[in-house]
C-alpha positions as CSV (number, residue, x, y, z in Angstrom):
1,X,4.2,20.3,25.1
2,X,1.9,18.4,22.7
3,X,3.1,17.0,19.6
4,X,1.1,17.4,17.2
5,X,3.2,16.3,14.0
6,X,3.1,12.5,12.7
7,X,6.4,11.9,11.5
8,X,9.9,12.8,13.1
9,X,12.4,13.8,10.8
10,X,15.8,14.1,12.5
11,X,17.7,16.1,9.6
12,X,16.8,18.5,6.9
13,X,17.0,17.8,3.3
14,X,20.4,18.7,3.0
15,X,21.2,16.3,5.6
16,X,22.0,18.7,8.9
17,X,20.8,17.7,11.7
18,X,17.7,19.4,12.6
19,X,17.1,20.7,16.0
20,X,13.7,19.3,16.9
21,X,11.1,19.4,20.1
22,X,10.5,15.8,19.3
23,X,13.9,14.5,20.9
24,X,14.3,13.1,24.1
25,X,17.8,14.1,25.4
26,X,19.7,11.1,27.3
27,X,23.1,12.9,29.5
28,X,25.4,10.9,30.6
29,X,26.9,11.0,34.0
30,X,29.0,8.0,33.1
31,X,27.0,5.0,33.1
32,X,27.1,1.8,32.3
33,X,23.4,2.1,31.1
34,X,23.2,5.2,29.5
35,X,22.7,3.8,26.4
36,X,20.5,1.2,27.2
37,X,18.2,4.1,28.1
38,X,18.3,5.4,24.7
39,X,17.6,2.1,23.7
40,X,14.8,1.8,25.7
41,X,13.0,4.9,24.9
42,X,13.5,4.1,21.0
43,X,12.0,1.0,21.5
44,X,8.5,2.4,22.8
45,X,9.2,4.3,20.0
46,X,10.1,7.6,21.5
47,X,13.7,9.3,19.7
48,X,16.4,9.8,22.0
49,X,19.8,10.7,21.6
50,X,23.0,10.8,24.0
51,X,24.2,14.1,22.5
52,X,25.2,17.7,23.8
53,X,22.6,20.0,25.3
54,X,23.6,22.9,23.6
55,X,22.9,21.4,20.1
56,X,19.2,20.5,20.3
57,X,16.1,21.6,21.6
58,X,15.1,18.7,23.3
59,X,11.1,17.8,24.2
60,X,12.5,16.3,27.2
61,X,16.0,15.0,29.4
62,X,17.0,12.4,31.1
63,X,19.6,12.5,33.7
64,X,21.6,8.7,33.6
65,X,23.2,7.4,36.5
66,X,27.1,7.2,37.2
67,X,29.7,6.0,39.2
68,X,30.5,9.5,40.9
69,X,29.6,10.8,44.2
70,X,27.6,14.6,43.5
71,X,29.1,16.1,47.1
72,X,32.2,15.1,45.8
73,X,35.2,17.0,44.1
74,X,35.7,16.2,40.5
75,X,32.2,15.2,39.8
76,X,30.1,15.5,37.0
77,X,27.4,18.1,37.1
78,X,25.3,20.4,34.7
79,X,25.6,23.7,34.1
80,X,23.8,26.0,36.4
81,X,22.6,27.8,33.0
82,X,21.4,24.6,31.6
83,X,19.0,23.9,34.5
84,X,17.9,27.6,34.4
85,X,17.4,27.1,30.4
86,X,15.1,24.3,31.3
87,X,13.3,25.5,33.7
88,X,12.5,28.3,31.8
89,X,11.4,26.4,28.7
90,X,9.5,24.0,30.7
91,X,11.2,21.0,29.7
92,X,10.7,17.8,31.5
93,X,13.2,16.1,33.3
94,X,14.0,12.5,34.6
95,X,16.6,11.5,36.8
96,X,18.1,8.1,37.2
97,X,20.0,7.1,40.1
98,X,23.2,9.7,39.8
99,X,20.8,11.6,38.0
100,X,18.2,11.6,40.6
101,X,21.2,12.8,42.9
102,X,22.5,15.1,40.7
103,X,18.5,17.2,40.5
104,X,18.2,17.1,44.4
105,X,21.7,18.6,44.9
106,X,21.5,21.0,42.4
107,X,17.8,22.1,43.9
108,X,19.5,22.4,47.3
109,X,18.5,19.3,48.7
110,X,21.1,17.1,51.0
111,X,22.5,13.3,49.4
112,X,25.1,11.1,51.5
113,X,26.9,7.7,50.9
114,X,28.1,4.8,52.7
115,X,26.4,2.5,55.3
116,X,22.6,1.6,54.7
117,X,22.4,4.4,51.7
118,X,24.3,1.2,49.5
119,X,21.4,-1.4,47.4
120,X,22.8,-3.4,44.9
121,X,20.4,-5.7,42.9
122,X,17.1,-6.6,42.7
123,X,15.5,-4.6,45.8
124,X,11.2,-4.3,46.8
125,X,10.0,-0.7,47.0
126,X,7.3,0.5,48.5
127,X,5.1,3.3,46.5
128,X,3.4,5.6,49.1
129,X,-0.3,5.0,49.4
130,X,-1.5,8.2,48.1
131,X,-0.1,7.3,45.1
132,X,-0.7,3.7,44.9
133,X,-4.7,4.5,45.5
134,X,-4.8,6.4,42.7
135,X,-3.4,3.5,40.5
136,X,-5.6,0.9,42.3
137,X,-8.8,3.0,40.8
138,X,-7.2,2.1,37.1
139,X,-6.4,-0.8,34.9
140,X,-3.0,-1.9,36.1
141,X,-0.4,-2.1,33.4
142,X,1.2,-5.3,35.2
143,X,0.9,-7.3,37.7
144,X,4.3,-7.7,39.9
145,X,4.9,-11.3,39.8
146,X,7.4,-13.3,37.2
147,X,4.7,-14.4,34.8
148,X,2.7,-11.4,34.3
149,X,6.3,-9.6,33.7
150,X,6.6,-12.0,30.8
151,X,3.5,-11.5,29.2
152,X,4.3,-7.5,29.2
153,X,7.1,-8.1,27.2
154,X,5.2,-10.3,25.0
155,X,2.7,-7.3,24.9
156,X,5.8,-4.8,24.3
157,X,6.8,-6.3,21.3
158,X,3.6,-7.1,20.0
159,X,3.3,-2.9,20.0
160,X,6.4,-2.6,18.5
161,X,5.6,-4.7,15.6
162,X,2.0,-2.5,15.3
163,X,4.3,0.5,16.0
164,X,6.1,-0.7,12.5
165,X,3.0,-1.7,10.7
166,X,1.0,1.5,11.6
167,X,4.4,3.5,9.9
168,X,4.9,1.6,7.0
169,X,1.4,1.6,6.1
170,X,1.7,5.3,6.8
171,X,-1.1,5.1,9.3
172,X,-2.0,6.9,12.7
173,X,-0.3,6.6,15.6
174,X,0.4,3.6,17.6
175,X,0.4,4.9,21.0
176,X,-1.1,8.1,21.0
177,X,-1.7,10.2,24.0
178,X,-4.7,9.5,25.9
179,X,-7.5,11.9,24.8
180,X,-8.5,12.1,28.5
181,X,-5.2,12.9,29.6
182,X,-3.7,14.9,26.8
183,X,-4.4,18.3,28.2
184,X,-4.3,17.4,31.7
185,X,-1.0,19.2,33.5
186,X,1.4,16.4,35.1
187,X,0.4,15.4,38.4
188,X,2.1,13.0,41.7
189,X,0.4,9.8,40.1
190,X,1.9,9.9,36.5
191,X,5.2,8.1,36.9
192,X,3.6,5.1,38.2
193,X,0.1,5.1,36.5
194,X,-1.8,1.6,36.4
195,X,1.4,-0.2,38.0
196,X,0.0,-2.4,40.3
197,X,1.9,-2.2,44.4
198,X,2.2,-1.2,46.7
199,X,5.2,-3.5,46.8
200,X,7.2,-3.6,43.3
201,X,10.6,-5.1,42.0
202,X,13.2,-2.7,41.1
203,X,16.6,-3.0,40.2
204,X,19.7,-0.5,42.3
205,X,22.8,0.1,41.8
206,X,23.6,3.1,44.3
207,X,26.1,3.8,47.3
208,X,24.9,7.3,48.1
209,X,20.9,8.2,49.4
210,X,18.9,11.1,49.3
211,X,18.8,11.8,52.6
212,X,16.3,15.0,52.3
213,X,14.3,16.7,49.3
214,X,14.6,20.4,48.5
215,X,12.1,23.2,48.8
216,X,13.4,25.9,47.1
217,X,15.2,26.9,43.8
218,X,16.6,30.4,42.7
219,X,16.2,30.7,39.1
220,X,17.2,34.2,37.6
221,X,17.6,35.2,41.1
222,X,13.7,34.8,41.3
223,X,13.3,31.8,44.5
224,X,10.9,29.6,43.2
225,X,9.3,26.8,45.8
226,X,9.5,23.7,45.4
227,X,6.6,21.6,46.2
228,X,9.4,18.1,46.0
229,X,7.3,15.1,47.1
230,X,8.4,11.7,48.1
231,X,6.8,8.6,45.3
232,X,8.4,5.7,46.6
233,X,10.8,4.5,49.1
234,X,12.7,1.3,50.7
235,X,13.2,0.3,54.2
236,X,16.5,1.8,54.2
237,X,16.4,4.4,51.5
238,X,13.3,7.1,52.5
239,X,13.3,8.4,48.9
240,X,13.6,6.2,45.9
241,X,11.1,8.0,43.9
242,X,10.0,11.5,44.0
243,X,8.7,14.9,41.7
244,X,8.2,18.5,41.6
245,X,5.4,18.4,38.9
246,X,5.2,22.6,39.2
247,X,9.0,22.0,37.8
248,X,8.7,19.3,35.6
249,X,11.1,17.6,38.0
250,X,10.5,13.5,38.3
251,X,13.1,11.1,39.8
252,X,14.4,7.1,40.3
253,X,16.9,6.0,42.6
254,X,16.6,2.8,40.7
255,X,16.9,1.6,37.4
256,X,13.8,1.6,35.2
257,X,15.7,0.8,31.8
258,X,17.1,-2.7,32.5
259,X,14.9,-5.8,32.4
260,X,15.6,-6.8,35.9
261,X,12.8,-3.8,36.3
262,X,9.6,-5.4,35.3
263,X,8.0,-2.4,35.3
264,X,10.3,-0.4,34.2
265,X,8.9,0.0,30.5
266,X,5.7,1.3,31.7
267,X,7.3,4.0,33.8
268,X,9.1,5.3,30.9
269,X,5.8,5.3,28.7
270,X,3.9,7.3,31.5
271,X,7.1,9.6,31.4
272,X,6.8,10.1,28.1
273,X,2.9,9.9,27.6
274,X,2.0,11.6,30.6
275,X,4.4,13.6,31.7
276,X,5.9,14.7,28.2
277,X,2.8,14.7,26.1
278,X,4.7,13.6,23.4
279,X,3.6,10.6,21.2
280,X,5.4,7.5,20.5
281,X,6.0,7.6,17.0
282,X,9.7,6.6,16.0
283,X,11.1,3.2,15.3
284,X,13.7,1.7,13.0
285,X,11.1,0.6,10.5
286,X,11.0,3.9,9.3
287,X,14.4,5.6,10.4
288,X,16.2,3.3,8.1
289,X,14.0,4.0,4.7
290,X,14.5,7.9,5.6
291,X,18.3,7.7,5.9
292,X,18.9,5.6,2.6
293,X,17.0,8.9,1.1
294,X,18.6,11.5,2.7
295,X,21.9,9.3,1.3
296,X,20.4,9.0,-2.0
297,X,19.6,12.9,-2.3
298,X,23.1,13.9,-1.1
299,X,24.9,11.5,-3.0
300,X,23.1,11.8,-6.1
301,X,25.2,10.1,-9.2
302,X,28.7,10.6,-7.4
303,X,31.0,7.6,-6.1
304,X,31.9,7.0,-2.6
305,X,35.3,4.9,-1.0
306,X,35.0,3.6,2.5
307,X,37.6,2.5,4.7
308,X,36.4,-0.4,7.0
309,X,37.6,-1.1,10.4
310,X,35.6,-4.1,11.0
311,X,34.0,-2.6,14.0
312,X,29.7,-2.2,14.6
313,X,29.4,1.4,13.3
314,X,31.8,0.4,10.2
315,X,30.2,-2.3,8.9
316,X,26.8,-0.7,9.5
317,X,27.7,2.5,7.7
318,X,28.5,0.3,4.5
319,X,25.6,-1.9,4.4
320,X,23.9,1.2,4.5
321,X,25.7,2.9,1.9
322,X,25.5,0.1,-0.1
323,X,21.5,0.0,0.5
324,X,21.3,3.9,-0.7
325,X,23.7,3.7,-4.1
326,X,24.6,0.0,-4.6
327,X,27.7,-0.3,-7.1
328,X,28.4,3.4,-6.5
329,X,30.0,2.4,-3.4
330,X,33.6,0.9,-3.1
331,X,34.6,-0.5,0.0
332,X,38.5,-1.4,1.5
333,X,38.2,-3.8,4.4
334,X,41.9,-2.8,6.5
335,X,42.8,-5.6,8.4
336,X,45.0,-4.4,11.4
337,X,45.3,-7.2,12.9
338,X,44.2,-5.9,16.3
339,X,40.9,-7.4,15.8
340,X,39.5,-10.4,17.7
341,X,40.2,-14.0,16.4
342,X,39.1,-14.5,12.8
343,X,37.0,-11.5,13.1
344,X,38.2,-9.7,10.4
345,X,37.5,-13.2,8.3
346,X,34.3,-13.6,9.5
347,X,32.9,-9.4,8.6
348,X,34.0,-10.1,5.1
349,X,31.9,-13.3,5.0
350,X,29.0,-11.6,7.0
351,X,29.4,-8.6,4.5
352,X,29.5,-10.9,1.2
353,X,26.7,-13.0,2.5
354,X,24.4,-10.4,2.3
355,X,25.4,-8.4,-0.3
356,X,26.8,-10.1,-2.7
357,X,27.3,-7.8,-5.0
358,X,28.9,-5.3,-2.8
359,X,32.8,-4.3,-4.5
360,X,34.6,-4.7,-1.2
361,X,38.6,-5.6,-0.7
362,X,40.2,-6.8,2.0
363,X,43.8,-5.0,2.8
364,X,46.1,-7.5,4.9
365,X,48.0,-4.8,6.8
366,X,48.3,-6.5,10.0
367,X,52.3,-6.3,9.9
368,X,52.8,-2.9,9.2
369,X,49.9,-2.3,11.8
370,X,51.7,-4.7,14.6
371,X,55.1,-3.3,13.7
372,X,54.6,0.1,14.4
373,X,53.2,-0.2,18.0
374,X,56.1,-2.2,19.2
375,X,57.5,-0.8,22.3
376,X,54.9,1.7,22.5
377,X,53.0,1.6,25.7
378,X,50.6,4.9,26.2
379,X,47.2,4.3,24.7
380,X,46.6,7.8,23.8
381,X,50.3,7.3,21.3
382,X,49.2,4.0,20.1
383,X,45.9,5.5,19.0
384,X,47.2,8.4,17.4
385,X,49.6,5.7,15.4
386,X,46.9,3.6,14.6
387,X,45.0,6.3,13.4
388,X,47.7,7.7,11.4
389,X,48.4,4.5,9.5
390,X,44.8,3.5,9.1
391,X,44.1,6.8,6.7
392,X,47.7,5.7,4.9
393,X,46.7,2.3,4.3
394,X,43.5,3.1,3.2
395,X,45.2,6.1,0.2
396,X,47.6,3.7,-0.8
397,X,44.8,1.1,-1.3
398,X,42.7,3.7,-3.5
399,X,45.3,4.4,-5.6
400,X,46.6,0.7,-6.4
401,X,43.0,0.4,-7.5
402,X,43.0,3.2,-9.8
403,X,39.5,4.2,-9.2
404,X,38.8,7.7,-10.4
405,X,38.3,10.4,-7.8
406,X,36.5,13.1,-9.9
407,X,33.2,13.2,-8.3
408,X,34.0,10.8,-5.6
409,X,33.6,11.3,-2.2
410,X,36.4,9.1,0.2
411,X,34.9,8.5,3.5
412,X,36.0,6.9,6.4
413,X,33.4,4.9,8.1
């Protein structure tokens, strides 16, 4: 699954989203991290996306954790199809915590909950000594102690910034796959290459345990075996870590995205290097310049209206639009009212600070909006309501200011 291409482009010229084998696909099981391991893999400068299975072809998944228990009724699983679609396409898959339940359930294996099977916190693993041999023989990637953690972020930042000369130069790659290993299949060793143990600082947040790994799999009613082997384990938990490399398969009990996770970065990278044999070529530097375009070619000469809520993905979308078409873009700030304190005051200064020139009105609405959810108690009633009168509001607005519609597109953002 080598990728060969330089640049990632996540939509066509037309804008539509393009369905890629450069994404990593992040599903969510319900946790409280699942974004932060989007975030993660984005900043070692591999795409991910939390997004629906069936609307990419992803270069690799990654199962999150969650609050659910998998033997449980109710809880969240994936599709027998989709795992049989994966395994047939070879795509590699990580699981985290729930996730890491959720593959050795589905693969037949046995998970159960309560007593010693809890760890909460920072927790020592061990990593089994045919595994930790093999890193000993290489460079280490850290050290596990407080200090050499630090200077790995230091170092992770200092590749992000190359990551973001390298593309805006519109150079090479800035961490490419190891020639030596590029062509090399998967093997036990890759999740924790050069990481220094045998003892290393994770962080958990589990109540149920594997309690034993599976050995066989029926895919297309063809039993495959699974040769499921154990990475890493606790003195109370016997499998924190393990993989199938003939499936692709690799799991975490803990938590490799959070900080509290020194090495956590690193395992990701050899996930993605490794494993994945995709390169790390995405970041932000580069993202953003190819989304103004794509804004530019759409747009093109028309106008464009924007309601703004005053929330994060609001107040992005209009600096953005702003950045693509300037003065072709007329923003209406609503103020509900059901904002925090003198938030709605301090977007409009934020927005006007940095773009001066940006033709942006602020609606005071926050009576009609506070009015017309007296008495009303279910959420699902008060955001239909809300809803409602944010689009009226935001029509009555455009049409006090008399802007002309005829090639204008009104957007909600």
């Amino acid at each position: 699954m080598t990728n060969s291409s330089t640049e990632f482009n996540d939509f066509t010229s037309e804008g539509h989203r393009r369905p890629s084998k450069h994404v990593v696909l992040v599903l969510d099981f319900g946790s409280q991290y699942s974004r932060l391991i989007v975030r993660r893999l984005r900043a070692i400068g591999a795409y991910s996306e939390l997004i629906e299975i069936s609307a990419i072809r992803p270069a690799a998944v990654v199962l999150s954790g969650g609050p659910s228990s998998v033997y449980e009724e109710g809880a969240p699983h994936l599709n027998r199809d989709v795992w049989e679609l994966l395994q047939e396409k070879r795509v590699p898959i990580l699981g985290i915590c729930y996730g890491m339940q959720e593959i050795v359930y589905q693969l037949g294996g046995r998970v159960i909950g309560g007593g010693e099977a809890r760890e909460y916190g920072k927790t020592i693993i061990t990593i089994n000594n045919y595994i930790n041999n093999n890193n000993n023989n290489n460079n280490n990637l850290m050290d596990n102690d407080a200090a050499a953690a630090e200077a790995k972020e230091a170092e992770l930042a200092a590749d992000e910034a190359a990551a973001a000369a390298a593309a805006a130069a519109g150079g090479g790659e800035p961490w490419p796959v190891p020639a030596a290993h590029a062509a090399t299949a998967p093997s036990l060793g890759d999740l924790f290459y050069g990481i220094k143990g045998p003892d290393v600082q994770v962080w958990m947040s589990h109540g149920d345990k594997v309690e034993q790994l599976p050995s066989s799999f029926i895919v297309r009613i063809i039993c495959m075996h699974i040769c499921m082997h154990a990475l890493a384990s606790t003195s109370s938990c016997p499998y924190v870590a393990a993989a199938a490399p003939n499936l692709g398969v690799y799991t975490l009990q803990f938590h490799p995205e959070v900080t509290h996770t020194p090495c956590g970065v690193y395992i990701l990278k050899n996930y993605i290097l490794r494993i994945c044999k995709l390169q790390l070529n995405w970041c932000m530097h580069t993202y953003l310049p190819r989304q103004i375009q794509l804004l530019q070619q759409q747009i093109q000469k028309k106008h464009v209206i924007g309601a703004l809520s005053g929330g994060v993905d609001s107040t992005v979308a209009a600096a953005l639009l702003y950045k693509a078409i300037g003065n072709q873009f007329y923003a209406f700030f609503i103020d509900t009212g059901l904002l925090r304190k003198n938030e709605a005051e301090e977007t409009m200064h934020a927005l006007r600070n940095c773009f001066p020139d940006l033709s942006i009105e602020c609606i005071d609405a926050k009576d009609r909006f506070i009015n017309a959810l007296v008495d009303v108690k279910d959420p699902e009633q008060k955001r239909k309501i809300i809803g409602a009168l944010f689009i009226d509001v935001f029509e009555e607005a455009v049409q006090k200011k008399n802007i002309p519609v005829k090639g204008t597109l009104l957007l909600q953002v």
